[in-house]
N, CA, C and O atoms as a GROMACS GRO file, in nm:
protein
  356
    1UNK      N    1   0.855  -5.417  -1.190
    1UNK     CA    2   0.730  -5.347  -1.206
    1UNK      C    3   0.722  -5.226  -1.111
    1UNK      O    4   0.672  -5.123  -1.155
    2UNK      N    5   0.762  -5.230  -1.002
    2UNK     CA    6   0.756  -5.112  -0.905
    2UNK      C    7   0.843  -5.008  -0.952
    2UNK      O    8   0.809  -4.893  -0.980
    3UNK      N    9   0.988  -5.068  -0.962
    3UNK     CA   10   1.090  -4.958  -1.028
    3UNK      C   11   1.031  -4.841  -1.161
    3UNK      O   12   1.050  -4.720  -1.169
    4UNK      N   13   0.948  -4.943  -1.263
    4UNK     CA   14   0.892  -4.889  -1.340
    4UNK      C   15   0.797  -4.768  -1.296
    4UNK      O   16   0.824  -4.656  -1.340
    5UNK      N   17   0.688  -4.785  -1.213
    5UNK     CA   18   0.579  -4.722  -1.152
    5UNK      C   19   0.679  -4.599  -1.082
    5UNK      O   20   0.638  -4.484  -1.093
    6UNK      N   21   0.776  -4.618  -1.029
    6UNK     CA   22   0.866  -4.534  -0.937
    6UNK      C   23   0.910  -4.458  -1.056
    6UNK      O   24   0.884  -4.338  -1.060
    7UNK      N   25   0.977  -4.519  -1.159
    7UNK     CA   26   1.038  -4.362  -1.255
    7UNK      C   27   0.911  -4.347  -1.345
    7UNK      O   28   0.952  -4.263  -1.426
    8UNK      N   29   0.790  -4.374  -1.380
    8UNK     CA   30   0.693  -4.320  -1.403
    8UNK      C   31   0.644  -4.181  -1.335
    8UNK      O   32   0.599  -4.077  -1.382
    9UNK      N   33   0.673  -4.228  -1.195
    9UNK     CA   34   0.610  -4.108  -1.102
    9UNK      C   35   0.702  -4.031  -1.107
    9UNK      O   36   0.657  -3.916  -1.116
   10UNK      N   37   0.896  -4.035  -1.106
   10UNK     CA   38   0.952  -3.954  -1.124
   10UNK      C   39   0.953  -3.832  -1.237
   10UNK      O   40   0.966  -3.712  -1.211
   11UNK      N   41   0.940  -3.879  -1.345
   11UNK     CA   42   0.906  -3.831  -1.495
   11UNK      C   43   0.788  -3.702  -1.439
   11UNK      O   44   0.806  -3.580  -1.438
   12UNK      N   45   0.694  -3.764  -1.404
   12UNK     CA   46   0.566  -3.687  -1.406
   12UNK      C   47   0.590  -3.615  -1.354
   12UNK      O   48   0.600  -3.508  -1.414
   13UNK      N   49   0.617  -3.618  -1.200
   13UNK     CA   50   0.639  -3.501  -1.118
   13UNK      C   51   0.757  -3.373  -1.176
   13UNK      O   52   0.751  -3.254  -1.148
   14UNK      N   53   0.862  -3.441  -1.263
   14UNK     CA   54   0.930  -3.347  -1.288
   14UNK      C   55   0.886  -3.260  -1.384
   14UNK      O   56   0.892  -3.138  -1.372
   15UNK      N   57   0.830  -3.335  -1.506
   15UNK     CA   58   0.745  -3.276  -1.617
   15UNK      C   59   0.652  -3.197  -1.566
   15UNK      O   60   0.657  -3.090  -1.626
   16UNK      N   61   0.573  -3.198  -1.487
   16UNK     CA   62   0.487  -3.090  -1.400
   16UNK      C   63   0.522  -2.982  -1.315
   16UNK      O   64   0.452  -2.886  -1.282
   17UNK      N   65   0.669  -3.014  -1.276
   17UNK     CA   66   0.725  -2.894  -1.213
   17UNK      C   67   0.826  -2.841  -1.314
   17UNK      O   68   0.874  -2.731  -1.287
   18UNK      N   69   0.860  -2.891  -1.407
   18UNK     CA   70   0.945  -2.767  -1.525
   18UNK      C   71   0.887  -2.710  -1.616
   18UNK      O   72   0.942  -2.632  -1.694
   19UNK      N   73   0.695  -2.761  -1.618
   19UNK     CA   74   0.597  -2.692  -1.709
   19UNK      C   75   0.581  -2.580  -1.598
   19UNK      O   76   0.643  -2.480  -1.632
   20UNK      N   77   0.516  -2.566  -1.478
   20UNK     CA   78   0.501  -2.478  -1.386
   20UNK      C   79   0.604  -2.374  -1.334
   20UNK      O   80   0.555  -2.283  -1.267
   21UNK      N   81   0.725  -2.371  -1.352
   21UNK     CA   82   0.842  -2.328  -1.337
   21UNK      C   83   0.853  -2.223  -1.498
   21UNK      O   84   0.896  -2.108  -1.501
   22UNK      N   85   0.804  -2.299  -1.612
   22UNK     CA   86   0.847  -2.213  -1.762
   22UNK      C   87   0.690  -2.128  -1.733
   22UNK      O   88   0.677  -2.017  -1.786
   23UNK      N   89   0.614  -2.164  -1.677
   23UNK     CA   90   0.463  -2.085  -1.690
   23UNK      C   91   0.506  -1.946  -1.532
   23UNK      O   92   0.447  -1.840  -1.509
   24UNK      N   93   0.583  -1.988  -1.482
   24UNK     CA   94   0.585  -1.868  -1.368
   24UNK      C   95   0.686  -1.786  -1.426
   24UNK      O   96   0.695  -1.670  -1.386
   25UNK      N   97   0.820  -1.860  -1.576
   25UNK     CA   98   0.876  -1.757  -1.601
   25UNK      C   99   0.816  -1.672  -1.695
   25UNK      O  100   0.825  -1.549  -1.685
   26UNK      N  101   0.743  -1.740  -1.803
   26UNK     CA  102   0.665  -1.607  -1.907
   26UNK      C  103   0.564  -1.528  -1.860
   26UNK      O  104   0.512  -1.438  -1.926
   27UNK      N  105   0.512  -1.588  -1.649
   27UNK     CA  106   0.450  -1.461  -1.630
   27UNK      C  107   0.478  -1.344  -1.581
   27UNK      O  108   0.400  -1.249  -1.574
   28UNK      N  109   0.633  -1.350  -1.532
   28UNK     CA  110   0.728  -1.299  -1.492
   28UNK      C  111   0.765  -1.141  -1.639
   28UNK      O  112   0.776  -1.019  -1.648
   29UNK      N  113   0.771  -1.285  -1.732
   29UNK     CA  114   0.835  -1.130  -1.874
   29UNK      C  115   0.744  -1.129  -1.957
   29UNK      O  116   0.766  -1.119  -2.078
   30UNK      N  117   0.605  -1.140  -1.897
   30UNK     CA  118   0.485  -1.097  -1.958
   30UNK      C  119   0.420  -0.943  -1.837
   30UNK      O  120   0.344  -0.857  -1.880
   31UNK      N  121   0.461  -0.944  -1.728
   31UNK     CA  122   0.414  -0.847  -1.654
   31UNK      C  123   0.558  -0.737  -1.629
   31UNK      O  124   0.556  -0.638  -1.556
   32UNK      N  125   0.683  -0.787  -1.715
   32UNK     CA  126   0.771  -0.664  -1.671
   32UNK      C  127   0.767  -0.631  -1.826
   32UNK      O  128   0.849  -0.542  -1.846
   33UNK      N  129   0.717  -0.661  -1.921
   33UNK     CA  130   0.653  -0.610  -2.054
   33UNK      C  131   0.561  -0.557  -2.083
   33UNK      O  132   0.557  -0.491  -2.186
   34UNK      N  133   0.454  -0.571  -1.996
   34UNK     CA  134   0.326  -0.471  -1.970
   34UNK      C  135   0.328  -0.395  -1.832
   34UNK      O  136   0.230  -0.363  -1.764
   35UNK      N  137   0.485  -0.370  -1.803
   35UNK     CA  138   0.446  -0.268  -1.680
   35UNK      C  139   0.403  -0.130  -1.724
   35UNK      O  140   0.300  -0.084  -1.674
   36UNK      N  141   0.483  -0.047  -1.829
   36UNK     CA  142   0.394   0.100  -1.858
   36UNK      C  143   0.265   0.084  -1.879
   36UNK      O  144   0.190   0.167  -1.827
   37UNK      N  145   0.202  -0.033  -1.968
   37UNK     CA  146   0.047  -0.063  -1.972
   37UNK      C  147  -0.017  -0.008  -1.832
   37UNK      O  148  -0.074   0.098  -1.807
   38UNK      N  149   0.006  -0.094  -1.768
   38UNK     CA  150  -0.030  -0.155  -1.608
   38UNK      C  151  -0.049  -0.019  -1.499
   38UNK      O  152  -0.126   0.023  -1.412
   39UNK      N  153   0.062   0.013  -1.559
   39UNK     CA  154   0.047   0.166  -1.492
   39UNK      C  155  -0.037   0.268  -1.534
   39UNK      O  156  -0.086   0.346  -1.452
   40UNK      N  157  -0.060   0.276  -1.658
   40UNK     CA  158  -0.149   0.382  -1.703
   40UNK      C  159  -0.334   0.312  -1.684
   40UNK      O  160  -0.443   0.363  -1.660
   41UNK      N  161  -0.298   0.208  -1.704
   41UNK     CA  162  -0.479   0.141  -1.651
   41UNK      C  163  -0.491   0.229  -1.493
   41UNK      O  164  -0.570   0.316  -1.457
   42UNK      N  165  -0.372   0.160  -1.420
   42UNK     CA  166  -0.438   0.207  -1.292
   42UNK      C  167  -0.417   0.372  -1.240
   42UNK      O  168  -0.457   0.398  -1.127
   43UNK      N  169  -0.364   0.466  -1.310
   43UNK     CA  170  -0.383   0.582  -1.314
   43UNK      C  171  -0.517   0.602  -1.354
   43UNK      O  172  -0.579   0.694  -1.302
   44UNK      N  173  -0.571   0.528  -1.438
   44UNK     CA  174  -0.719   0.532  -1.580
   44UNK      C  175  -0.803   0.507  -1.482
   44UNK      O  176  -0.914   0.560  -1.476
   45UNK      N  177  -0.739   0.384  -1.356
   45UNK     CA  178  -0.854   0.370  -1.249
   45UNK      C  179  -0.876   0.434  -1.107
   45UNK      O  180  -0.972   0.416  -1.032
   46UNK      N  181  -0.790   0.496  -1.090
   46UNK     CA  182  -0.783   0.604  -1.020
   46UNK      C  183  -0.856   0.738  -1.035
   46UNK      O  184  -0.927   0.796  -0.952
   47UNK      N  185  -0.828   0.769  -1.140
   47UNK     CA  186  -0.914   0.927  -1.178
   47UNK      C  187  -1.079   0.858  -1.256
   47UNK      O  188  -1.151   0.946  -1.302
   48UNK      N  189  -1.119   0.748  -1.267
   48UNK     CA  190  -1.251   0.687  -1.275
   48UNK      C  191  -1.319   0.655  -1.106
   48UNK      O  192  -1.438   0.683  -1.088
   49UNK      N  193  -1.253   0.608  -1.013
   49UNK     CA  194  -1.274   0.614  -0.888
   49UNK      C  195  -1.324   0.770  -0.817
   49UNK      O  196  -1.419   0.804  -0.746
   50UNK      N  197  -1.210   0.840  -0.875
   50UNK     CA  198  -1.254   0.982  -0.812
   50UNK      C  199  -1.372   1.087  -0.867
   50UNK      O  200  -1.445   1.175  -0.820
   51UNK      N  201  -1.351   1.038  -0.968
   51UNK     CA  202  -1.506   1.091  -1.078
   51UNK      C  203  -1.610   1.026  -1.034
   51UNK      O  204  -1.714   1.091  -1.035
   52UNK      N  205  -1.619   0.892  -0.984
   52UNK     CA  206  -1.717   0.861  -0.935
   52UNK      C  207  -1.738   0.882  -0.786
   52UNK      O  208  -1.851   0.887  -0.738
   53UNK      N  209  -1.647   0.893  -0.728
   53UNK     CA  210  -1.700   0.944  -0.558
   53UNK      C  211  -1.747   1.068  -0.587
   53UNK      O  212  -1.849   1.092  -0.522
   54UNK      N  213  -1.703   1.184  -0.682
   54UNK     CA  214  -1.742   1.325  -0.679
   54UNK      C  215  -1.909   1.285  -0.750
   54UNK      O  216  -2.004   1.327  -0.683
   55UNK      N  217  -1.938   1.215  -0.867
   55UNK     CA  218  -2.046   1.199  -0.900
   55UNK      C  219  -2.159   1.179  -0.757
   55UNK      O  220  -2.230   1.265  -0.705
   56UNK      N  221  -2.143   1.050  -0.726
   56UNK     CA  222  -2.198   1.032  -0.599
   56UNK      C  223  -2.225   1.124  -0.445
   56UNK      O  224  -2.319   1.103  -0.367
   57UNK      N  225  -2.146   1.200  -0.433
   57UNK     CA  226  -2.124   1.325  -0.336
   57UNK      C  227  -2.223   1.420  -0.456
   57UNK      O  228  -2.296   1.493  -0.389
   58UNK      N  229  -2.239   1.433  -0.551
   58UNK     CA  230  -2.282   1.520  -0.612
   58UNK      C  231  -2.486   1.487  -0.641
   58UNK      O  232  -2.584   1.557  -0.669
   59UNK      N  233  -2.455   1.332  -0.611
   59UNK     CA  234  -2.630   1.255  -0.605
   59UNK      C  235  -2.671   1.278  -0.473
   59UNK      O  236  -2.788   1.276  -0.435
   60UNK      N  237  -2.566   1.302  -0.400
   60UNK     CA  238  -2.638   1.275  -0.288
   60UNK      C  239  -2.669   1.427  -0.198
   60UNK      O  240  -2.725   1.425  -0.088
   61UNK      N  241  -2.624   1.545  -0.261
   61UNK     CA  242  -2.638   1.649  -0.236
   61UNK      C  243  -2.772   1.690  -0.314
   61UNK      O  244  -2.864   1.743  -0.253
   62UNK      N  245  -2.777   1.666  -0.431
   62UNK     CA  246  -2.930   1.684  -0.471
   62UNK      C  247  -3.031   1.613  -0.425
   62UNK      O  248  -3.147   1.656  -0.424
   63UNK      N  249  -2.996   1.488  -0.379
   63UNK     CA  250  -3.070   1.430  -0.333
   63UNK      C  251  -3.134   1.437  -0.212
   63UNK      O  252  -3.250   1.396  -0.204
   64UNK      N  253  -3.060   1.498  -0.086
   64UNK     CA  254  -3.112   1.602   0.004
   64UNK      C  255  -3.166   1.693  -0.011
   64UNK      O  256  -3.274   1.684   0.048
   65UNK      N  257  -3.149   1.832  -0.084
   65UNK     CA  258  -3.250   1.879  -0.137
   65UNK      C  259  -3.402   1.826  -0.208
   65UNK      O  260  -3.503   1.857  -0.145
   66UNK      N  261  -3.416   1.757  -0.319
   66UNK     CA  262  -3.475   1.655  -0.336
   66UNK      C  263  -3.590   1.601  -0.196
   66UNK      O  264  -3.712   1.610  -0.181
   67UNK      N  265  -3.521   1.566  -0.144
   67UNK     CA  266  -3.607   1.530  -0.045
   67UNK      C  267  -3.671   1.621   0.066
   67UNK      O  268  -3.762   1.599   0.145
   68UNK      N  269  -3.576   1.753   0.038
   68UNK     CA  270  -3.646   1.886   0.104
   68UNK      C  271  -3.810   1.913   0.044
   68UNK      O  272  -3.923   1.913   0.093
   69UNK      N  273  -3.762   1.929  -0.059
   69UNK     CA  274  -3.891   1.971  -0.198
   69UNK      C  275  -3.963   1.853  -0.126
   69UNK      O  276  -4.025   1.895  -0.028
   70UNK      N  277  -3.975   1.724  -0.145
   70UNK     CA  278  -4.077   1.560  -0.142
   70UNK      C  279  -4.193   1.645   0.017
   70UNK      O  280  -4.315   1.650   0.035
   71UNK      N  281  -4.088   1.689   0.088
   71UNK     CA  282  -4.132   1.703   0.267
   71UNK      C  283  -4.212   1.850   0.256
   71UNK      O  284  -4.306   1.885   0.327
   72UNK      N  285  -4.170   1.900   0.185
   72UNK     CA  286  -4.246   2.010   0.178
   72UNK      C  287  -4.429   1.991   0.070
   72UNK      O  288  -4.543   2.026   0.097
   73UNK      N  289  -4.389   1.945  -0.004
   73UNK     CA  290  -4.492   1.921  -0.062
   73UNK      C  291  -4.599   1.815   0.043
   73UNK      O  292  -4.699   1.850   0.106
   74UNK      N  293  -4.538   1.684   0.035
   74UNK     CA  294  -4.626   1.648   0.159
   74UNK      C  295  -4.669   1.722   0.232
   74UNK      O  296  -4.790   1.734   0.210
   75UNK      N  297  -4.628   1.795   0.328
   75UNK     CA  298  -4.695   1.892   0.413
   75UNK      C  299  -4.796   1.968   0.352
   75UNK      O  300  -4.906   1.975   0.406
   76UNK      N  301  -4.772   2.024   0.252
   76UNK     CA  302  -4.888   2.113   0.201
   76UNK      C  303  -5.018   2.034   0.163
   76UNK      O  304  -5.134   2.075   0.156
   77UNK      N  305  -4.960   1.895   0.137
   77UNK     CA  306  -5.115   1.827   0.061
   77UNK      C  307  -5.176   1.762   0.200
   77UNK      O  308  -5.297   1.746   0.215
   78UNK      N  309  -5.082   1.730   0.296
   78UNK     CA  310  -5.163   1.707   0.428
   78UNK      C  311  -5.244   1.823   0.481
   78UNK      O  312  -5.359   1.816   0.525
   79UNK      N  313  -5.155   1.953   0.469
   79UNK     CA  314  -5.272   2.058   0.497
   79UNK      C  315  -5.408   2.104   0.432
   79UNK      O  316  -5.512   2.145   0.484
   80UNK      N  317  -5.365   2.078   0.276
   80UNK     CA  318  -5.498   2.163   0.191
   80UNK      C  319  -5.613   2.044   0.253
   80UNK      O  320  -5.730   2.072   0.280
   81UNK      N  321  -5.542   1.891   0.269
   81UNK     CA  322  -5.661   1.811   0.295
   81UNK      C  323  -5.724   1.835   0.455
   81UNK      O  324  -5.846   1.828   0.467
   82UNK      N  325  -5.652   1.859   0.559
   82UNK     CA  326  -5.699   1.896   0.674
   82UNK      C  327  -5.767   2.048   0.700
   82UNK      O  328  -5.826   2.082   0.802
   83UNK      N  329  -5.744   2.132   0.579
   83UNK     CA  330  -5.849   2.232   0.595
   83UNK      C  331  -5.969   2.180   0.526
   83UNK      O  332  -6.070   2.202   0.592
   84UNK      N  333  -5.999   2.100   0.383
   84UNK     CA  334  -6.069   2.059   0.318
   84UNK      C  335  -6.152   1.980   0.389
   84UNK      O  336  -6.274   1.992   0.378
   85UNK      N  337  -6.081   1.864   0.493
   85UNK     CA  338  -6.191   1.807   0.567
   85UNK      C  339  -6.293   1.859   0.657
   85UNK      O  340  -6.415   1.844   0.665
   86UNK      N  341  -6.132   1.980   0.777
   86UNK     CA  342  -6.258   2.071   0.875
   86UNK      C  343  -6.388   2.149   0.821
   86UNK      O  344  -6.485   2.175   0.893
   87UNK      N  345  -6.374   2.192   0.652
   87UNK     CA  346  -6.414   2.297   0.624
   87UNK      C  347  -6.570   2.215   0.623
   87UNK      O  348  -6.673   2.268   0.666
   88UNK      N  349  -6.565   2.106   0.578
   88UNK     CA  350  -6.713   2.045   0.561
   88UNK      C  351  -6.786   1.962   0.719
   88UNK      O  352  -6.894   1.908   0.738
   89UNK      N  353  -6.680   1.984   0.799
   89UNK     CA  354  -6.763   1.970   0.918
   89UNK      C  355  -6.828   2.050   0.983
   89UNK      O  356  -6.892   2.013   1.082
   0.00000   0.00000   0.00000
């Protein structure tokens, strides 16, 4: 009964390491079969990276301005109201 249990466990373990062994080789000649793919994605993600930092450099330059205009206007409506208040005292 033990001998049994012993090449039971032998079986398994091997059956699990020559399934894992055929699965590391088709991922092997599944990624040297999609290497030109692979390459042009990450060129595709490269010039999407840089379009988006220039986008962003480009939000955030209006967006300083933007907030020139916000500061300026505030100021003026704090003033029309601080002449508006003195004027009725």
């Amino acid at each position: 009964m033990l001998f049994a249990g012993v090449k039971l466990m032998i079986v398994g373990m091997t059956t699990v390491m020559l399934f894992l062994c055929l699965m590391i080789l088709f991922i092997s000649i599944a990624a040297y079969l999609t290497k030109g793919e692979a390459a042009k994605e990450v060129d595709a993600l490269e010039k999407e990276r840089a379009f988006q930092a220039l986008k962003r450099k480009q939000a955030k330059e209006a967006t300083s301005t933007d907030a020139d205009e916000d500061i300026a206007v505030i100021a003026a409506a704090v003033a029309a109201y601080e002449v508006e208040r003195f004027a009725q005292a």
